[in-house]
mmJSON file of the N, C-alpha and C atoms, coordinates in Angstrom:
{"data_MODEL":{"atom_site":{
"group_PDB":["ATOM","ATOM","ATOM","ATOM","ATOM","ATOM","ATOM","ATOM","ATOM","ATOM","ATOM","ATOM","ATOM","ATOM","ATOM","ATOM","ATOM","ATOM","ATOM","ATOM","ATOM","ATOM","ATOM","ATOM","ATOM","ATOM","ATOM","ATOM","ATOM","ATOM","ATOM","ATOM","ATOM","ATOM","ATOM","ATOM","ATOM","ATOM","ATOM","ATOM","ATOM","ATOM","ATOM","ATOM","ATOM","ATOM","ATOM","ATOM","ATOM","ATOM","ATOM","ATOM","ATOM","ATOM","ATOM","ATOM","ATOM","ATOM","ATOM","ATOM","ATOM","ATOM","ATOM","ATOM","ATOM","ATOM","ATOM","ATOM","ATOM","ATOM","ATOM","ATOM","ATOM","ATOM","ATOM","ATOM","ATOM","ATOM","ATOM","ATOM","ATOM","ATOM","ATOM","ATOM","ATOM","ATOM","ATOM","ATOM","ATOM","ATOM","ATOM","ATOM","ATOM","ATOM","ATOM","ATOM","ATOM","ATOM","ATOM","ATOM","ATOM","ATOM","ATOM","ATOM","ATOM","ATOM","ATOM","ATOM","ATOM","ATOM","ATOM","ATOM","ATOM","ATOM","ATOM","ATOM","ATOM","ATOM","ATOM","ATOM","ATOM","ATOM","ATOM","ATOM","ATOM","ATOM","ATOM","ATOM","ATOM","ATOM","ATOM","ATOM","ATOM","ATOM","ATOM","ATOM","ATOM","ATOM","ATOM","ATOM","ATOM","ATOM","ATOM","ATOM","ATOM","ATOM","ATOM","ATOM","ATOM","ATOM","ATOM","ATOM","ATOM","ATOM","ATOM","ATOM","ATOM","ATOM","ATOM","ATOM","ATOM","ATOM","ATOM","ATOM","ATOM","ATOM","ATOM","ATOM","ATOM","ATOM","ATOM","ATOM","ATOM","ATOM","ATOM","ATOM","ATOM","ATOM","ATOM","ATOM","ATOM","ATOM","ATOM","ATOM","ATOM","ATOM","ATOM","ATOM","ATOM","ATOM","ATOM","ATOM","ATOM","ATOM","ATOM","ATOM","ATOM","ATOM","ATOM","ATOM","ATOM","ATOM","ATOM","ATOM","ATOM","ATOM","ATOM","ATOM","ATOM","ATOM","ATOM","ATOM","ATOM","ATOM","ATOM","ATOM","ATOM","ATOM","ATOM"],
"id":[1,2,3,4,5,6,7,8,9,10,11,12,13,14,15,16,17,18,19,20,21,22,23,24,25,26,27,28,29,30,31,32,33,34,35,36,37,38,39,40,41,42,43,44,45,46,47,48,49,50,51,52,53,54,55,56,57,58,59,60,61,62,63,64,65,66,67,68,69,70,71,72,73,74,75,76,77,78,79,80,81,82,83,84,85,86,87,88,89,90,91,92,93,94,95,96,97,98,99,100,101,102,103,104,105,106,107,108,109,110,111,112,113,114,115,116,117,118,119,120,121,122,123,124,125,126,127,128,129,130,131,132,133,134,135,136,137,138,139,140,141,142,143,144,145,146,147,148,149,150,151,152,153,154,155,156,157,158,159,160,161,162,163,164,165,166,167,168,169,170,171,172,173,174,175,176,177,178,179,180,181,182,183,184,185,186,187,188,189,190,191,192,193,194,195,196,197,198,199,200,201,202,203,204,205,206,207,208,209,210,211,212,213,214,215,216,217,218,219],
"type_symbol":["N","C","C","N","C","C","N","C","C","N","C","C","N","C","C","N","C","C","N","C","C","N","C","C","N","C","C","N","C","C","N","C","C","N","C","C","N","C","C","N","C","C","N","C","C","N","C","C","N","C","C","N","C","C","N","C","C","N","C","C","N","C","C","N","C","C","N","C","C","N","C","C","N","C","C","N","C","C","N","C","C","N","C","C","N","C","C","N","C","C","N","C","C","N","C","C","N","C","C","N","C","C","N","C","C","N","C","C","N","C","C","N","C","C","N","C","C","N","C","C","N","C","C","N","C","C","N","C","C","N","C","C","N","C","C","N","C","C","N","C","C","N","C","C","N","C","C","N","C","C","N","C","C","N","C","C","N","C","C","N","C","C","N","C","C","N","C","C","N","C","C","N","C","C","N","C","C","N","C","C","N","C","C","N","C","C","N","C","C","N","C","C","N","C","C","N","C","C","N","C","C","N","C","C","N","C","C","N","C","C","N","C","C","N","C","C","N","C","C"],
"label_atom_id":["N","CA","C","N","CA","C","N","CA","C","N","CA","C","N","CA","C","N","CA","C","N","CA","C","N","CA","C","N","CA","C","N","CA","C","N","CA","C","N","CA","C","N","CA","C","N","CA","C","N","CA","C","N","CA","C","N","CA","C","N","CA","C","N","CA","C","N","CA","C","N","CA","C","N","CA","C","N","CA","C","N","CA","C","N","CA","C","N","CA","C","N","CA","C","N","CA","C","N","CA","C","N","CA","C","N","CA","C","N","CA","C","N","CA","C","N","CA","C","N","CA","C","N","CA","C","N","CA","C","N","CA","C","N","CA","C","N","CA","C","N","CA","C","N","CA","C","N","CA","C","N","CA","C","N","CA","C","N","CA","C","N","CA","C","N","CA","C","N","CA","C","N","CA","C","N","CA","C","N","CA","C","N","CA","C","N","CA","C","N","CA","C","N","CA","C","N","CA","C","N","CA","C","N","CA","C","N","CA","C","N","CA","C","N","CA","C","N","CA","C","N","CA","C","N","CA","C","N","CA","C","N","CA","C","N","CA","C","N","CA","C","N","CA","C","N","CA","C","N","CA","C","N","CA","C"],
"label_alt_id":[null,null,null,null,null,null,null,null,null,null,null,null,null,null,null,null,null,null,null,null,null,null,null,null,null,null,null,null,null,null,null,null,null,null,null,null,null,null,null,null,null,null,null,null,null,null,null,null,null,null,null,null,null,null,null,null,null,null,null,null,null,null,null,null,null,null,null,null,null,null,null,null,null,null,null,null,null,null,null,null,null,null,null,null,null,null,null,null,null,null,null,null,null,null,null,null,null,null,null,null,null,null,null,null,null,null,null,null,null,null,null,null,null,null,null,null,null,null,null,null,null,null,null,null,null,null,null,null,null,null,null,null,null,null,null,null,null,null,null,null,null,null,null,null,null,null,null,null,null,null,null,null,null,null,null,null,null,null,null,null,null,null,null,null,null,null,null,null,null,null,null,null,null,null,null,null,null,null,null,null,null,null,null,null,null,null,null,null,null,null,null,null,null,null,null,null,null,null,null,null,null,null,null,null,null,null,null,null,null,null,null,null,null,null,null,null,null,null,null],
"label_comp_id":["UNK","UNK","UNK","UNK","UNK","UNK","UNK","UNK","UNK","UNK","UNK","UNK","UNK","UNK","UNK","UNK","UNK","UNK","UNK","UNK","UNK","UNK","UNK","UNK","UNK","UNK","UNK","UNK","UNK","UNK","UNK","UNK","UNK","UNK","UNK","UNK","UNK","UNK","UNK","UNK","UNK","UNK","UNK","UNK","UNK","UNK","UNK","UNK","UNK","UNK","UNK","UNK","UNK","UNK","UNK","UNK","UNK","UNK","UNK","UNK","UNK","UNK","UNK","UNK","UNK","UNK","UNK","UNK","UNK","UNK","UNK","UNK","UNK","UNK","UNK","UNK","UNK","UNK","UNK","UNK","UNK","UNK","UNK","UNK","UNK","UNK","UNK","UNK","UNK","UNK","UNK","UNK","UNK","UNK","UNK","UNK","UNK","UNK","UNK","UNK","UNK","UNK","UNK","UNK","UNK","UNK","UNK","UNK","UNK","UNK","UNK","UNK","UNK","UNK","UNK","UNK","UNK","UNK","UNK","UNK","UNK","UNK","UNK","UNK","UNK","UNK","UNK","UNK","UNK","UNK","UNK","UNK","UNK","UNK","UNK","UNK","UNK","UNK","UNK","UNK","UNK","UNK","UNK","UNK","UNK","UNK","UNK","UNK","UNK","UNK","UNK","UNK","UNK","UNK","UNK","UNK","UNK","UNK","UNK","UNK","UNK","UNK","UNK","UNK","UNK","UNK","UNK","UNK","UNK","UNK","UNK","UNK","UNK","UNK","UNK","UNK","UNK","UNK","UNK","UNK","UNK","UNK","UNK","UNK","UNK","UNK","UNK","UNK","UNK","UNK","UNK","UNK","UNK","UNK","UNK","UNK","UNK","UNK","UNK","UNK","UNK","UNK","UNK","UNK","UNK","UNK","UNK","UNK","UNK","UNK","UNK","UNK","UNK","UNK","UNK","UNK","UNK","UNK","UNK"],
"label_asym_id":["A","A","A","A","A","A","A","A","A","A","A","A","A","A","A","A","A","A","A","A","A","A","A","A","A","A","A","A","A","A","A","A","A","A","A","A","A","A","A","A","A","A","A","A","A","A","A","A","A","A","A","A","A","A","A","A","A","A","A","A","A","A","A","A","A","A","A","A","A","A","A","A","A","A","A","A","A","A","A","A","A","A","A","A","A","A","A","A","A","A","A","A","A","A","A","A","A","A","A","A","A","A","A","A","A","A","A","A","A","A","A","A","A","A","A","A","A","A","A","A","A","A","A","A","A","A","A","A","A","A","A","A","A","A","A","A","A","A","A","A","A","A","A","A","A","A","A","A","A","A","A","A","A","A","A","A","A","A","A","A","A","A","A","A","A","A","A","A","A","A","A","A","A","A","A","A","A","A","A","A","A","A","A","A","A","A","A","A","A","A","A","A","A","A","A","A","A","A","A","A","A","A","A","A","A","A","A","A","A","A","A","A","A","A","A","A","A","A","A"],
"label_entity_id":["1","1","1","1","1","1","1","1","1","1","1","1","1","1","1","1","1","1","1","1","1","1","1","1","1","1","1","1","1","1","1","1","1","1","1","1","1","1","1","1","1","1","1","1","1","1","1","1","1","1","1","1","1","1","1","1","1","1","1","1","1","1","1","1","1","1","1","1","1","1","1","1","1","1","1","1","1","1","1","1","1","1","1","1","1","1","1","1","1","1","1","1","1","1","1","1","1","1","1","1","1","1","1","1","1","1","1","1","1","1","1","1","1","1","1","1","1","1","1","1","1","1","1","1","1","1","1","1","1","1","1","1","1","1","1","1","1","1","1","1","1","1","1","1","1","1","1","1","1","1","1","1","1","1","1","1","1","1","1","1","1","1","1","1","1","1","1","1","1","1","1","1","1","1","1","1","1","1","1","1","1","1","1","1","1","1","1","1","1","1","1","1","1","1","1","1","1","1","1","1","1","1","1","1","1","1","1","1","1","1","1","1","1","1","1","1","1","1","1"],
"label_seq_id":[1,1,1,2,2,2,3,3,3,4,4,4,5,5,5,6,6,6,7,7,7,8,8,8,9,9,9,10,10,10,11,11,11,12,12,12,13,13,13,14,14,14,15,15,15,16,16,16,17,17,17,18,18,18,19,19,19,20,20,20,21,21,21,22,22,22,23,23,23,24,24,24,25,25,25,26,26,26,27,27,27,28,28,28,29,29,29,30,30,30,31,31,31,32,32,32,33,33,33,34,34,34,35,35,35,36,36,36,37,37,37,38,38,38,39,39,39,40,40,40,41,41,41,42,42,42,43,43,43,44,44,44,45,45,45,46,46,46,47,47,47,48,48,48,49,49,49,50,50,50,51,51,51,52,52,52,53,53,53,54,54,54,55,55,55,56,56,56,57,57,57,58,58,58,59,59,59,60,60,60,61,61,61,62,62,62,63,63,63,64,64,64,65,65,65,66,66,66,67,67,67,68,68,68,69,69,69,70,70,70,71,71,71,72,72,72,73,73,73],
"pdbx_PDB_ins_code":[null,null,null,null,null,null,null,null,null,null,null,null,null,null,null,null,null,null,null,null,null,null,null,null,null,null,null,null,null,null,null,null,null,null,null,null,null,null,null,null,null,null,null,null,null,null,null,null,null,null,null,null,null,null,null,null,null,null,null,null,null,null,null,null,null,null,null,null,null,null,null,null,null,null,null,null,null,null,null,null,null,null,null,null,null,null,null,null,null,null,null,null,null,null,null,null,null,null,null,null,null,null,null,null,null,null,null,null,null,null,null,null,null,null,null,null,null,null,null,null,null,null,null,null,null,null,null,null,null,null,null,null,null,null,null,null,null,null,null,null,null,null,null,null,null,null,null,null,null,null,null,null,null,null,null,null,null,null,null,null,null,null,null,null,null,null,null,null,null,null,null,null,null,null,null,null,null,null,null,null,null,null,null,null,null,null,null,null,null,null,null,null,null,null,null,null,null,null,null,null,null,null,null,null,null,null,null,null,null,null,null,null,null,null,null,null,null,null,null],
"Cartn_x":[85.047,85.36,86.827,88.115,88.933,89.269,88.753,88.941,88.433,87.556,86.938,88.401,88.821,89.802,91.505,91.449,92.675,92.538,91.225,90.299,90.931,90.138,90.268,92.041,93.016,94.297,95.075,94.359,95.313,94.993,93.673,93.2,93.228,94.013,94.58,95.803,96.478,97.978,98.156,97.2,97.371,96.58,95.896,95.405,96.727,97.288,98.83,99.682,100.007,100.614,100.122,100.085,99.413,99.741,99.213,99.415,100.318,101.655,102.131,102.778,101.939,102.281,100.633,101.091,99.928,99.372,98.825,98.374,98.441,97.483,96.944,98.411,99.478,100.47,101.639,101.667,102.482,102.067,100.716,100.32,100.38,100.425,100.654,101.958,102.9,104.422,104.54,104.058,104.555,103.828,102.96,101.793,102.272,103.391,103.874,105.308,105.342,106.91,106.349,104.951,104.555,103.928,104.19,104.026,102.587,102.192,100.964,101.392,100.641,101.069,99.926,100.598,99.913,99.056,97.844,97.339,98.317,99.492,99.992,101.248,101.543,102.333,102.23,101.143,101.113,101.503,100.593,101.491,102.409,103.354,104.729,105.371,105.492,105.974,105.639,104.437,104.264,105.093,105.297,105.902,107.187,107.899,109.351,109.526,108.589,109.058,109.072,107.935,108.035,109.258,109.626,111.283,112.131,112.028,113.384,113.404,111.829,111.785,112.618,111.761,112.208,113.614,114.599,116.237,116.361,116.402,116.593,116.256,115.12,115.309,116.176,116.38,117.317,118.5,118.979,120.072,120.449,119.425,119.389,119.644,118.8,119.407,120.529,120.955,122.453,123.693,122.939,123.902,123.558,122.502,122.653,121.861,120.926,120.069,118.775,117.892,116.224,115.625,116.516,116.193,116.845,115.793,116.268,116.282,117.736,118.279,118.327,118.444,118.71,119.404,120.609,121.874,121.857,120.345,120.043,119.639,118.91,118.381,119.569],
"Cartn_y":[74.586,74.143,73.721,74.334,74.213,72.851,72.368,71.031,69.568,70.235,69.19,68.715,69.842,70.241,69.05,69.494,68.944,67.347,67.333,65.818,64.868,65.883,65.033,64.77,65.498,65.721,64.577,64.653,63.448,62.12,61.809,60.217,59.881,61.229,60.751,60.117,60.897,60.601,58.658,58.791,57.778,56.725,56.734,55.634,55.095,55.788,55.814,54.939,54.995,54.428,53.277,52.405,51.418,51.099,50.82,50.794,49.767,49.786,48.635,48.477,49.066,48.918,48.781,48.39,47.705,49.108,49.715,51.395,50.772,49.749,49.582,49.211,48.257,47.684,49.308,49.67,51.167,51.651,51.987,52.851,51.9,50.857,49.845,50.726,50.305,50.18,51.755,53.201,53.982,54.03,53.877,54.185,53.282,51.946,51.147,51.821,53.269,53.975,55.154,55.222,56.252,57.969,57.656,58.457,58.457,59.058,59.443,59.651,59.368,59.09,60.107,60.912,62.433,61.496,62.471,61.805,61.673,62.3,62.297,60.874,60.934,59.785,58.579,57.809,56.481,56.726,57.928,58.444,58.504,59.092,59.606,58.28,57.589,55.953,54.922,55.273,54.609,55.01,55.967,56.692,56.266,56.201,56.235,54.558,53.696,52.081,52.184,52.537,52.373,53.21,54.042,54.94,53.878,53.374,52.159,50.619,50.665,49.229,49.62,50.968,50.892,51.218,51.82,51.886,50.725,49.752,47.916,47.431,47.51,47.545,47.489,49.084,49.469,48.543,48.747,48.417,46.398,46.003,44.699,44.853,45.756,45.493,45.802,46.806,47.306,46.413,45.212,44.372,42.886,43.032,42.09,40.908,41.525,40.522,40.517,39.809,39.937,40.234,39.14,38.809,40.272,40.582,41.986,40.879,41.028,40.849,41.653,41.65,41.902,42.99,42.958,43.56,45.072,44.886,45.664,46.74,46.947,47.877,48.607],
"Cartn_z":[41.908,40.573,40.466,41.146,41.017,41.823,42.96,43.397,42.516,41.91,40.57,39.827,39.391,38.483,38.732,39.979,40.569,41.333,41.042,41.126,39.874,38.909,38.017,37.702,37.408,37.294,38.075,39.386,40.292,39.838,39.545,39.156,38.17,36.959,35.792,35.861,36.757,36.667,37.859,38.5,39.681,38.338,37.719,36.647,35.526,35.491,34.574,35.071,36.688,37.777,39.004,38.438,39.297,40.237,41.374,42.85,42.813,43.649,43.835,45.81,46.241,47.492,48.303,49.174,50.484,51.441,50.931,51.732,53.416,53.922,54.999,56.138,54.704,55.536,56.247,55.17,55.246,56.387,56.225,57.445,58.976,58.787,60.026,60.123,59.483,59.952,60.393,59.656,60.387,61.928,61.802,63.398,64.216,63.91,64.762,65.524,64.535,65.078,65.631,66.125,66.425,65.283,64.517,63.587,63.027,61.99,61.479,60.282,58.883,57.247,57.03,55.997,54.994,54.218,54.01,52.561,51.668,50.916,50.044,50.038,51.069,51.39,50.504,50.299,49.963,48.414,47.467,46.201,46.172,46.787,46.858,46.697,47.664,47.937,46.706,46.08,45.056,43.84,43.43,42.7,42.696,43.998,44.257,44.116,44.278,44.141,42.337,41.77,40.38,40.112,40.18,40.045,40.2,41.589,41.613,40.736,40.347,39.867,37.991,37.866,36.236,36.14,36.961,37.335,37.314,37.773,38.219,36.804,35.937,34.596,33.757,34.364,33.096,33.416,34.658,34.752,34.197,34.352,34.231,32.435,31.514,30.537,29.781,30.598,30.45,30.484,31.562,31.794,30.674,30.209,28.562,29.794,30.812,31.319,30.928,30.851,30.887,32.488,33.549,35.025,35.738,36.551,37.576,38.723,39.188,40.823,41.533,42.941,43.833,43.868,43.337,43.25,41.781,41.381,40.359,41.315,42.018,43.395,44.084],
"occupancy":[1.0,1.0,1.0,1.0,1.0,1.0,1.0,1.0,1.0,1.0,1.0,1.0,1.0,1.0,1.0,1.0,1.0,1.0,1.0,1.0,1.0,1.0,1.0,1.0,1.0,1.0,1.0,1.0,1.0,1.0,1.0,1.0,1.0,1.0,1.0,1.0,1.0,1.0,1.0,1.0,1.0,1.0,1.0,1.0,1.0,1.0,1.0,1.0,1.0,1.0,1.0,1.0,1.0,1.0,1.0,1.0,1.0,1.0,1.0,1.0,1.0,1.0,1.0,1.0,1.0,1.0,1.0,1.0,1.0,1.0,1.0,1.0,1.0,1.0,1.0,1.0,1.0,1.0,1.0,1.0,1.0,1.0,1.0,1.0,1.0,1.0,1.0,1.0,1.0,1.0,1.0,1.0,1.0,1.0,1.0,1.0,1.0,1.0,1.0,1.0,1.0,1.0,1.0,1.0,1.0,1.0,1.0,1.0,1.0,1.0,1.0,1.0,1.0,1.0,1.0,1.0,1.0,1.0,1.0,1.0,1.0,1.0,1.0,1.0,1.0,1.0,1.0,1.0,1.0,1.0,1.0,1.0,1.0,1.0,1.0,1.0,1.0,1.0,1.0,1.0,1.0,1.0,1.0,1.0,1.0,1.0,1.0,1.0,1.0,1.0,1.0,1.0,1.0,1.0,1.0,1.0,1.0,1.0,1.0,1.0,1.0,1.0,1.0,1.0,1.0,1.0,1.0,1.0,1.0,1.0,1.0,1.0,1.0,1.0,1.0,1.0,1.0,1.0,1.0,1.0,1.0,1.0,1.0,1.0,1.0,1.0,1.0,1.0,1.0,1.0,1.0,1.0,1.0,1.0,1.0,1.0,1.0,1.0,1.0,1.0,1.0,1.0,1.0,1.0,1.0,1.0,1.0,1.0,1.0,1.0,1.0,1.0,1.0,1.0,1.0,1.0,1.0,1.0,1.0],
"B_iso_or_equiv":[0.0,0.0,0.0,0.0,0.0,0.0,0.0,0.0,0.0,0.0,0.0,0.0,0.0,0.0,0.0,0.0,0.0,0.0,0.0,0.0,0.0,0.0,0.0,0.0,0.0,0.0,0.0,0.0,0.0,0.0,0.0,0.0,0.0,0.0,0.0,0.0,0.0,0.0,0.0,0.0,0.0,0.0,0.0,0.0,0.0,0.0,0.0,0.0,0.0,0.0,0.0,0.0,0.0,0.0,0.0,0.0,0.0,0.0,0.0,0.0,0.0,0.0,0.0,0.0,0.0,0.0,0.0,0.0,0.0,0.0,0.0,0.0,0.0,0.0,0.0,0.0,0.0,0.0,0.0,0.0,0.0,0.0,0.0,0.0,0.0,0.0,0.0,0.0,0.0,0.0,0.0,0.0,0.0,0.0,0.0,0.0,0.0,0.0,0.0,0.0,0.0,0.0,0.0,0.0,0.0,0.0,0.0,0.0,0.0,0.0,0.0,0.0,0.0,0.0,0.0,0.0,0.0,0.0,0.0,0.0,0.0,0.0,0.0,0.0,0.0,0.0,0.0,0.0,0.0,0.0,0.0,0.0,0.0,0.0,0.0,0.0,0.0,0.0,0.0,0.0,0.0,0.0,0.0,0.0,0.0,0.0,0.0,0.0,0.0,0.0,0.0,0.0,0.0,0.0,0.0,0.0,0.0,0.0,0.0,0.0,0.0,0.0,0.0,0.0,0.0,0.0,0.0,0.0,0.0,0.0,0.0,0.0,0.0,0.0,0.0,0.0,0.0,0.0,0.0,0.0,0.0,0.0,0.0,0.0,0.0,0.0,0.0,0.0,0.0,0.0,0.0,0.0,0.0,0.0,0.0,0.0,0.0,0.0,0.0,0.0,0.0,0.0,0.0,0.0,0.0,0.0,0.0,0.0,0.0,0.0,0.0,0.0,0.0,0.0,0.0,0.0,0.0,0.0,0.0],
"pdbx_formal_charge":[null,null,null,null,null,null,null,null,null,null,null,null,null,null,null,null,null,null,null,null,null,null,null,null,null,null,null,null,null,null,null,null,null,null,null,null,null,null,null,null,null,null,null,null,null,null,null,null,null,null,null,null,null,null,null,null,null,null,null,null,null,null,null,null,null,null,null,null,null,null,null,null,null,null,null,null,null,null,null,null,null,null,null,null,null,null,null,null,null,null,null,null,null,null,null,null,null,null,null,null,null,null,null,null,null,null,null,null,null,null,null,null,null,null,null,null,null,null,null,null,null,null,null,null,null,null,null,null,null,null,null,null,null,null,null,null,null,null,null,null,null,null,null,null,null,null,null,null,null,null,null,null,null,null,null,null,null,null,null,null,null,null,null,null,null,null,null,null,null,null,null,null,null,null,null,null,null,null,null,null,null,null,null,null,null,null,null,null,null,null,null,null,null,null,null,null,null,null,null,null,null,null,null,null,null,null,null,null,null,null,null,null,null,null,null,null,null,null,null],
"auth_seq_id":[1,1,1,2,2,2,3,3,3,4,4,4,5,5,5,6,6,6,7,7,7,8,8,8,9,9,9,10,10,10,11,11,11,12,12,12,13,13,13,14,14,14,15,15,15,16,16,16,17,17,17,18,18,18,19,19,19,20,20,20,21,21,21,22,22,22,23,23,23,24,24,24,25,25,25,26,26,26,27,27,27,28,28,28,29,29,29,30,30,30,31,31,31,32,32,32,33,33,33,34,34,34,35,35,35,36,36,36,37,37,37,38,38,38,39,39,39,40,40,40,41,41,41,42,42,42,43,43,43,44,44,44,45,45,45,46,46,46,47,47,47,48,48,48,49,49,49,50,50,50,51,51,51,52,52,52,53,53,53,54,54,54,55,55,55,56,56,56,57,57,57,58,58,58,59,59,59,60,60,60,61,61,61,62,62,62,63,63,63,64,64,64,65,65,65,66,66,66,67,67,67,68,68,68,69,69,69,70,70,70,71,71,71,72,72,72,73,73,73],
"auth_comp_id":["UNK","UNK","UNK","UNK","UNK","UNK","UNK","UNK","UNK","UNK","UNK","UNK","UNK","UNK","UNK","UNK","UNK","UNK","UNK","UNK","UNK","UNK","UNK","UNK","UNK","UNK","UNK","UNK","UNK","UNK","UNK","UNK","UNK","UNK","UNK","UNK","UNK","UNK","UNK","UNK","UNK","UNK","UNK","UNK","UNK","UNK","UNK","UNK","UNK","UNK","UNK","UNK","UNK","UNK","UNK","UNK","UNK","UNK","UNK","UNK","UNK","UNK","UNK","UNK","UNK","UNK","UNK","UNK","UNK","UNK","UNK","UNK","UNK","UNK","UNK","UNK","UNK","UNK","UNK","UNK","UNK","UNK","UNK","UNK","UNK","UNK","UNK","UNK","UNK","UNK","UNK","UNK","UNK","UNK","UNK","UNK","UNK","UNK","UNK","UNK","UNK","UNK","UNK","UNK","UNK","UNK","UNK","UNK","UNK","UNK","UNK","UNK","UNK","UNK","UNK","UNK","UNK","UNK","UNK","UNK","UNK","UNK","UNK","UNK","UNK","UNK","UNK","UNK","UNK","UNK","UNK","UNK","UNK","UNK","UNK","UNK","UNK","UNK","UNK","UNK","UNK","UNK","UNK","UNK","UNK","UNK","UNK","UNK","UNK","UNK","UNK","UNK","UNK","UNK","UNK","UNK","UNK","UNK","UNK","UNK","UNK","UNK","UNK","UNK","UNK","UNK","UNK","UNK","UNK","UNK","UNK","UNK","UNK","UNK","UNK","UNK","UNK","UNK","UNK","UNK","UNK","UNK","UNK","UNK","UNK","UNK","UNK","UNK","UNK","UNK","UNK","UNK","UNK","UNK","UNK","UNK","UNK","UNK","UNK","UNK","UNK","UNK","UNK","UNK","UNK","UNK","UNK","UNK","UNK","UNK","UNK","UNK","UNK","UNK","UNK","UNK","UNK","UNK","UNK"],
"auth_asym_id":["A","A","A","A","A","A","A","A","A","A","A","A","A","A","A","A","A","A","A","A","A","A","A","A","A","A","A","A","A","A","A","A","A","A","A","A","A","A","A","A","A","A","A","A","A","A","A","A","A","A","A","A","A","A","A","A","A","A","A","A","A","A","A","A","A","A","A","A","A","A","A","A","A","A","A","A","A","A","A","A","A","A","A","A","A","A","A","A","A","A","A","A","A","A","A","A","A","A","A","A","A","A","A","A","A","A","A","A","A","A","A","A","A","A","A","A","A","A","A","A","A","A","A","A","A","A","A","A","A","A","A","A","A","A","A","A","A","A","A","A","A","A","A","A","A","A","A","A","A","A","A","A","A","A","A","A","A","A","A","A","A","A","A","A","A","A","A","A","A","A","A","A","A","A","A","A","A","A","A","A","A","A","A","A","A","A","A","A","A","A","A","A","A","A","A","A","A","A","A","A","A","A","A","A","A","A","A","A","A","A","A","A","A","A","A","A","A","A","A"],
"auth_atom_id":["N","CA","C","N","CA","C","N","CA","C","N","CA","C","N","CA","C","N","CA","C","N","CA","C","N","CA","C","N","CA","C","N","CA","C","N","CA","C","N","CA","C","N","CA","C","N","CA","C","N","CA","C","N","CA","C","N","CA","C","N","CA","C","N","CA","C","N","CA","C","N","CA","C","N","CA","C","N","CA","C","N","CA","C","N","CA","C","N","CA","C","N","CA","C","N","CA","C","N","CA","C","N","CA","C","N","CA","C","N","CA","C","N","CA","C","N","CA","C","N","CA","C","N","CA","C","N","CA","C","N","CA","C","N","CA","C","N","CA","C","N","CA","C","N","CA","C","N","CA","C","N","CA","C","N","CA","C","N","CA","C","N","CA","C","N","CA","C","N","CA","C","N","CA","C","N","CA","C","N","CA","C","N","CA","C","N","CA","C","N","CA","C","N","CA","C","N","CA","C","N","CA","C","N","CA","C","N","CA","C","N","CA","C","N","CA","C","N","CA","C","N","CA","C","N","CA","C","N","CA","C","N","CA","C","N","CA","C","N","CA","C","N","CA","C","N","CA","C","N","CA","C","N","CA","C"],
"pdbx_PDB_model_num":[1,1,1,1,1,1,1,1,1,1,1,1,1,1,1,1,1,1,1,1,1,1,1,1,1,1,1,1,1,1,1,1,1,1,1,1,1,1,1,1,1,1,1,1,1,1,1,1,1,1,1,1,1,1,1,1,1,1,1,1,1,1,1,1,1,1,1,1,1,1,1,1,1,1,1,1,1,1,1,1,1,1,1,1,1,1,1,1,1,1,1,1,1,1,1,1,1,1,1,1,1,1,1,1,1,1,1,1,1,1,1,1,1,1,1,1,1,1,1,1,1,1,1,1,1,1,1,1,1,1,1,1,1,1,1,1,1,1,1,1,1,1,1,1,1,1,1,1,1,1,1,1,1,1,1,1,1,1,1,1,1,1,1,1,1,1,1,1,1,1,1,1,1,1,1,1,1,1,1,1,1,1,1,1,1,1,1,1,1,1,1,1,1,1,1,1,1,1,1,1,1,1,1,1,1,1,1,1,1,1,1,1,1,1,1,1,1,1,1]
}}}
């Protein structure tokens, strides 16, 4: 019951957060350095690009821009 539970909990929060990375490409690039990717991995990474994209945001409107550059990252 409790895996139901924590079922449902994760595919609430991952429905909130829309995928913005390539799962298949990721896992290319680490297994190309020898490594092996956690289930949790591709979340985590997703999480952390939307973190940097909405910082780049902000920062773009801080600076009295609409356009996020480069240099917002």
């Amino acid at each position: 019951m409790a895996k139901k539970a924590k079922k449902k909990a994760a595919a609430k929060k991952s429905a909130t957060m829309e995928t913005l990375i390539v799962g298949s490409k990721v896992k290319g690039v680490i297994k190309g350095n020898g490594c092996m990717t956690s289930g949790e991995l591709l979340e985590a990474l997703n999480a952390k690009v939307h973190e940097l994209l909405n910082g780049a945001c902000a920062r773009a409107s801080a600076n009295k821009r609409s356009t996020v550059r480069a240099q917002d990252i």
